[in-house]
C-alpha positions as CSV (number, residue, x, y, z in Angstrom):
1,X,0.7,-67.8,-9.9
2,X,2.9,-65.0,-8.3
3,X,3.7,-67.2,-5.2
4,X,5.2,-69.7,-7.3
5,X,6.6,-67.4,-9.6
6,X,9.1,-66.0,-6.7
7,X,10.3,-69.1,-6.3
8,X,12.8,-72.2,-8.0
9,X,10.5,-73.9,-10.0
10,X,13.1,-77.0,-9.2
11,X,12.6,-76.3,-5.2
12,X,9.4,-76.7,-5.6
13,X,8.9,-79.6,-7.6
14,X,11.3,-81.3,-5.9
15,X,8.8,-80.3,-2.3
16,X,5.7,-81.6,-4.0
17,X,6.9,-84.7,-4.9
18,X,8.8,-85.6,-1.2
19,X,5.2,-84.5,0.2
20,X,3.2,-86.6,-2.4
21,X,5.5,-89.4,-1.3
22,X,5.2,-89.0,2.1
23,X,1.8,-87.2,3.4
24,X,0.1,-90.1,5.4
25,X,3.2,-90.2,7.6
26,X,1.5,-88.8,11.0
27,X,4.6,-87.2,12.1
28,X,5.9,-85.7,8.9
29,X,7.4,-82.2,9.8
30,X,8.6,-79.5,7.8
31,X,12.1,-80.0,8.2
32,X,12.1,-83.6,7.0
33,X,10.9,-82.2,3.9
34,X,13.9,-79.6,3.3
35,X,16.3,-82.1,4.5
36,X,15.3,-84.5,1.7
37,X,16.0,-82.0,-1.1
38,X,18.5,-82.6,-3.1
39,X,19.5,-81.0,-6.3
40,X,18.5,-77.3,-5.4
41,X,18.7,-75.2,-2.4
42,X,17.5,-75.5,1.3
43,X,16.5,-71.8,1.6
44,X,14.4,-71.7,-2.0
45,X,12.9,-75.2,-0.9
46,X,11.6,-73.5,2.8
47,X,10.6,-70.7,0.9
48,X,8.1,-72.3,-1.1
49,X,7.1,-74.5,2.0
50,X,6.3,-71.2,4.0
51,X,4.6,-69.0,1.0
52,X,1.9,-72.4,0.5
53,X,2.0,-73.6,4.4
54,X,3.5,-76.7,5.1
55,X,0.2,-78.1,6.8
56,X,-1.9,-77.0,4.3
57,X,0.5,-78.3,1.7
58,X,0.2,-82.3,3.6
59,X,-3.4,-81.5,3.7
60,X,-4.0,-81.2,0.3
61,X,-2.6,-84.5,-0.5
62,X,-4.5,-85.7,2.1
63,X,-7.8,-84.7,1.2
64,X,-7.6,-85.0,-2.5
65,X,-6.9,-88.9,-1.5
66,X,-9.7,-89.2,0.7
67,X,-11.7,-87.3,-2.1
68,X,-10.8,-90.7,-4.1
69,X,-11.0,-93.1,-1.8
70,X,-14.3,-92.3,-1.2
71,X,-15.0,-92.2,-4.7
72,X,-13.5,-95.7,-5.3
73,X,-14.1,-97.1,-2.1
74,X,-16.3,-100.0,-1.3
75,X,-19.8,-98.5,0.4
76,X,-18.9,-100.4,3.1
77,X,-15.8,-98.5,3.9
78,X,-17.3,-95.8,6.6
79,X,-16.3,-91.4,6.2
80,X,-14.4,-92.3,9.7
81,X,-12.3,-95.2,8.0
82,X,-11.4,-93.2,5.3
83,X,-10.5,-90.2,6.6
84,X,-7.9,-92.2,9.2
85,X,-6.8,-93.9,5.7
86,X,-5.8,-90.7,4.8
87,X,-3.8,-89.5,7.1
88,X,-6.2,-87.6,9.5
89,X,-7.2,-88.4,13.3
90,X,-10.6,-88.9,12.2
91,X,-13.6,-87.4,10.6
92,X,-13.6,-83.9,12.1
93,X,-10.1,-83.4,11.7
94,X,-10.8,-84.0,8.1
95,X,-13.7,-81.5,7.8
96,X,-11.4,-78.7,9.8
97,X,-9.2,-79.4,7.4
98,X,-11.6,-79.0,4.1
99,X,-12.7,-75.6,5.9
100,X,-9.2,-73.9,6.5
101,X,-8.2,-75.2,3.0
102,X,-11.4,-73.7,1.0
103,X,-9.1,-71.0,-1.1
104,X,-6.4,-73.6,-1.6
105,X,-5.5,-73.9,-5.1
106,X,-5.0,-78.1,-6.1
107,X,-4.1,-77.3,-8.9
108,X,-0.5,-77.2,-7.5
109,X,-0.8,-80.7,-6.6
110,X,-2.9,-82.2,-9.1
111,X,0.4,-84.1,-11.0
112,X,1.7,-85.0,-8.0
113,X,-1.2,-87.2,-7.1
């Protein structure tokens, strides 16, 4: 993918796996992110956070884990539940989400789950 391509493979890596680890914090921010890279740069690291979007970047993970929660989940275990399981306010704020993030590409994610 050229976006990727223009940046450290290592930055990026190293962003997936801080935001895999820490997406259903409510109050994750962008900087938090860079700060907790290590091993590569700051700059290449905010780089690759700006070209995907930091919010859609935490939404992914998001989704994708309600996707399987839902999948997995007991039928008892209501859409509203879930998607508050997964890091969003509530229902709607998940299905804004799944519209803004229709041309997102998971397949950046998809090890990271």
């Amino acid at each position: 993918d050229n976006q990727i391509a223009q940046v450290s493979r290592q930055a990026y890596k190293r962003v997936l796996t801080i935001v895999s680890r820490r997406y259903l914090e409510p109050s994750l921010k962008r900087v938090e992110v860079i700060g907790d890279v290590r091993n590569c740069t700051h700059s290449l690291a905010g780089k690759f956070i700006t070209e995907i979007g930091f919010y859609q970047l935490v939404n992914a993970f998001r989704i994708r884990h309600y996707e399987q929660l839902i999948k997995d989940a007991p039928a008892a275990m209501s859409q509203e539940i879930a998607a508050e399981k997964c890091g969003f306010k509530n229902r709607w704020a998940l299905s804004n989400a799944r519209k803004r993030m229709k041309d997102f590409d998971y397949s950046l994610i998809e090890k990271y789950l």
